[in-house]
C-alpha positions as CSV (number, residue, x, y, z in Angstrom):
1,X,65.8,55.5,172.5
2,X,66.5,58.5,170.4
3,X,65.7,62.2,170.2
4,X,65.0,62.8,166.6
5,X,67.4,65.2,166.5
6,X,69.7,64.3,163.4
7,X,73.4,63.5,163.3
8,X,74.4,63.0,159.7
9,X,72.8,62.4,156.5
10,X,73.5,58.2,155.4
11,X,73.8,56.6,152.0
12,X,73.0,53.2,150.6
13,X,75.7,52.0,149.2
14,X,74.6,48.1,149.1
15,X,71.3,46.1,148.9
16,X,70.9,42.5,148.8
17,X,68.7,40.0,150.0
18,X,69.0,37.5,152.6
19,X,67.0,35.0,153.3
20,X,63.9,36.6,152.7
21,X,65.4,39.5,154.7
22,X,67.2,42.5,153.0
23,X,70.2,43.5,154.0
24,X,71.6,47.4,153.8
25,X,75.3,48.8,154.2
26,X,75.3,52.4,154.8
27,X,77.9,55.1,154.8
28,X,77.1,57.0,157.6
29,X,79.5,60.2,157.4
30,X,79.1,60.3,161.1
31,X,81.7,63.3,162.8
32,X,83.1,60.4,164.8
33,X,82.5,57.3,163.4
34,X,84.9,55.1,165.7
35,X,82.3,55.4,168.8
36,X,79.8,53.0,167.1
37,X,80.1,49.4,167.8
38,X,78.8,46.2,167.1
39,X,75.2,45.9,168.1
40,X,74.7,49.3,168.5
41,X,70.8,50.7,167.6
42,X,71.3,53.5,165.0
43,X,67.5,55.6,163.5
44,X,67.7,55.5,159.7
45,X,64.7,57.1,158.6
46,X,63.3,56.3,162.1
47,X,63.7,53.2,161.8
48,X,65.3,51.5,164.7
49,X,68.5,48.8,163.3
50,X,71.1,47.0,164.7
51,X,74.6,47.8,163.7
52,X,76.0,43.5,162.3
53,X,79.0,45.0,160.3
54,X,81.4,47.6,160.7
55,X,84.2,48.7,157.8
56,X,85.2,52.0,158.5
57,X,82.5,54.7,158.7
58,X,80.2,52.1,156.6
59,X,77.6,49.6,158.6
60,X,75.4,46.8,157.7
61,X,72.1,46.6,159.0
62,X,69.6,43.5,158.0
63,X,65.4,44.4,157.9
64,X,63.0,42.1,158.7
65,X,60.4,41.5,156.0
66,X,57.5,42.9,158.8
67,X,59.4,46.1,159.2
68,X,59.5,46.3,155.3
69,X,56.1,46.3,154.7
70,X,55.2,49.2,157.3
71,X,58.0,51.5,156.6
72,X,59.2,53.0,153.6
73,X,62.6,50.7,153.4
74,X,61.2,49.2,150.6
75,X,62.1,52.3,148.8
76,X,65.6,52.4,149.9
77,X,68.0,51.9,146.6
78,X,71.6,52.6,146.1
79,X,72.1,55.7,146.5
80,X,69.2,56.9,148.9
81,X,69.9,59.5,151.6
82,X,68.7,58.4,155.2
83,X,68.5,60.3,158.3
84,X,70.7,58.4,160.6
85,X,70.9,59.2,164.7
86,X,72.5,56.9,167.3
87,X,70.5,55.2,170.0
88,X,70.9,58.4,172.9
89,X,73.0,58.1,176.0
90,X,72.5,59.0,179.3
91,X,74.9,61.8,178.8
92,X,72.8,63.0,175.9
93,X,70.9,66.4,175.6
94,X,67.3,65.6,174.9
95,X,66.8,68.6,172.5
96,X,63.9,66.9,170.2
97,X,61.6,64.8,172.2
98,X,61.9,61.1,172.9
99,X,61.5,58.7,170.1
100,X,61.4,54.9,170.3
101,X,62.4,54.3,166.8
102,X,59.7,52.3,166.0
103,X,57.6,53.0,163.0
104,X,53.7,53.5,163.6
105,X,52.9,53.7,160.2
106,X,53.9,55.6,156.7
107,X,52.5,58.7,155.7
108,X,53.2,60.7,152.7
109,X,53.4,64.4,151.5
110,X,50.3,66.3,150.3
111,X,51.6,69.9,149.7
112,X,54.7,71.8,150.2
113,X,54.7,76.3,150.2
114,X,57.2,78.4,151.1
115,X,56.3,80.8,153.7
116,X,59.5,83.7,154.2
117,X,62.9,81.4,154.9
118,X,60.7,78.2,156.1
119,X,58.8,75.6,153.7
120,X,55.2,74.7,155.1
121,X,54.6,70.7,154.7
122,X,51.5,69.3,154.5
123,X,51.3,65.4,155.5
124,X,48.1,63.0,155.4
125,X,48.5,59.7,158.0
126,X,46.5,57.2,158.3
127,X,43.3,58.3,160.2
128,X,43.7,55.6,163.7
129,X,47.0,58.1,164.6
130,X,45.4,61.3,164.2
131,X,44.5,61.2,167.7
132,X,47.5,61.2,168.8
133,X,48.4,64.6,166.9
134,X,47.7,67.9,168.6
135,X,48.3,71.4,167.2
136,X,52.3,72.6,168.9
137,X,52.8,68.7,170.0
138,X,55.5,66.1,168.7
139,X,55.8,64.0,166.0
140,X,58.8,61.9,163.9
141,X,58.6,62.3,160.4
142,X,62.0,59.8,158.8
143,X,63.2,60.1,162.1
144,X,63.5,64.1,163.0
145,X,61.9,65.2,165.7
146,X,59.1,67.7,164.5
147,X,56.5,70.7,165.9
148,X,53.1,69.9,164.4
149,X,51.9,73.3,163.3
150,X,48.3,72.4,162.5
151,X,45.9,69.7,162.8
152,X,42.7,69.3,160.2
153,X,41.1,65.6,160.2
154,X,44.0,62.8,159.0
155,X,46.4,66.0,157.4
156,X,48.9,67.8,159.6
157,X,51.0,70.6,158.2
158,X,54.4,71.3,159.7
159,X,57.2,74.5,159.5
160,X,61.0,73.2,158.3
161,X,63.1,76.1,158.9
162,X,65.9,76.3,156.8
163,X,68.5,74.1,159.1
164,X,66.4,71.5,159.1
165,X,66.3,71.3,155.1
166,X,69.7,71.4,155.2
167,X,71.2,69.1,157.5
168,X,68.3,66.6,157.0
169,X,66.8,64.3,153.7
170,X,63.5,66.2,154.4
171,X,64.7,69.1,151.2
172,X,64.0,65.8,149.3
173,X,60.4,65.6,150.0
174,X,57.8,66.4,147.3
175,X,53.9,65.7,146.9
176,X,53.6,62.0,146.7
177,X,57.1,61.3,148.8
178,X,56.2,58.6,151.2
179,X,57.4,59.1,155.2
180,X,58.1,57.3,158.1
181,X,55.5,58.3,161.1
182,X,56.4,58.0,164.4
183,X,53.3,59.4,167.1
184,X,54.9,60.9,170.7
185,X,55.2,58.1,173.0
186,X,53.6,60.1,175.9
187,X,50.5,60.9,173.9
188,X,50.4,56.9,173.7
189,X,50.7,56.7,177.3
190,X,48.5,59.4,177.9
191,X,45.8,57.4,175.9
192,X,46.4,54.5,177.5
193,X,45.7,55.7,181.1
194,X,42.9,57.5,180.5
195,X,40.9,55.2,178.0
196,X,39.2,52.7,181.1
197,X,37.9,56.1,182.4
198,X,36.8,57.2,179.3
199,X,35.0,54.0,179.0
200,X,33.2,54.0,182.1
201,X,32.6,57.6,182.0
């Protein structure tokens, strides 16, 4: 589990496929890069990966070709920026919300304004999650956990204040940039309990 609250900005330094899988090595500038270990789950982009190789404060990760096709690693080139956040601990503050790392689908970005300090993002999803999406509730866009601001059909707009933009690959968004969406897990839950009532309503 994760909180989508970011802990260093990642590049690709390596791409190559492996047996019909690719396989990524990443420097992960982490503060202290000597507490991740083999087989550790670290969020790049939101996307949930298993640490296979570790050579200093660089790790190897290997995709599956499922999780290619419904995120937005096929993208990633040498080079790319990626949000990165370790799997949580119990020990953890949970100052974002919780986030399973597990990509519901990929998004992309329809408008961006400045507003004062802030930049105003406008996303369009794909239209089975926008249930899930309620004006002030949660959402994981590349991994950071996010307020949605406003909700209008399949489009949600979101407020990045500046320290956002700065210590996350979000600045790098522009209209067309594609996004990993991740919907709140208690929403899901929420859904799930109540749709037999619904249904016999």
């Amino acid at each position: 589990m994760f909180t989508g609250i970011i802990q260093s900005i990642g590049q690709v330094t390596d791409k190559k496929e492996v047996s019909g899988d690719l396989q990524f090595k990443i420097k992960t500038n982490f503060t202290h890069p000597e507490t991740i270990n083999l087989g550790d789950s670290i969020a790049m982009d939101g996307v949930c990966l298993t640490v296979t190789t570790i050579e200093d404060d660089s790790v190897t990760v290997d995709v599956s070709v499922e999780t290619v096709n419904k995120t937005t690693v096929s993208h990633w080139q040498m080079g790319s920026q990626l949000n990165l956040e370790p799997a949580m601990t119990l020990e953890d503050q949970l100052g974002g919300h919780i986030v399973s790392g597990h990509v519901d689908a990929v998004g992309q970005c329809v408008s961006r304004e400045s507003s004062a300090r802030s930049e105003v993002f406008e996303f369009e999803i794909p239209a089975h999650l926008s249930k899930y999406m309620v004006t002030k509730g949660s959402v994981a866009i590349n991994g950071v956990s996010l307020t949605v601001n406003a909700v209008n059909g399949n489009q949600i707009a979101i407020n990045l204040v500046p320290h956002t933009l700065q210590h996350t690959n979000l600045d790098e968004l522009k209209p067309g940039s594609q996004v990993n969406i991740e919907v709140d897990t208690i929403a899901r839950y929420v859904e799930k309990m109540l749709t037999p009532h619904l249904n016999h309503g």
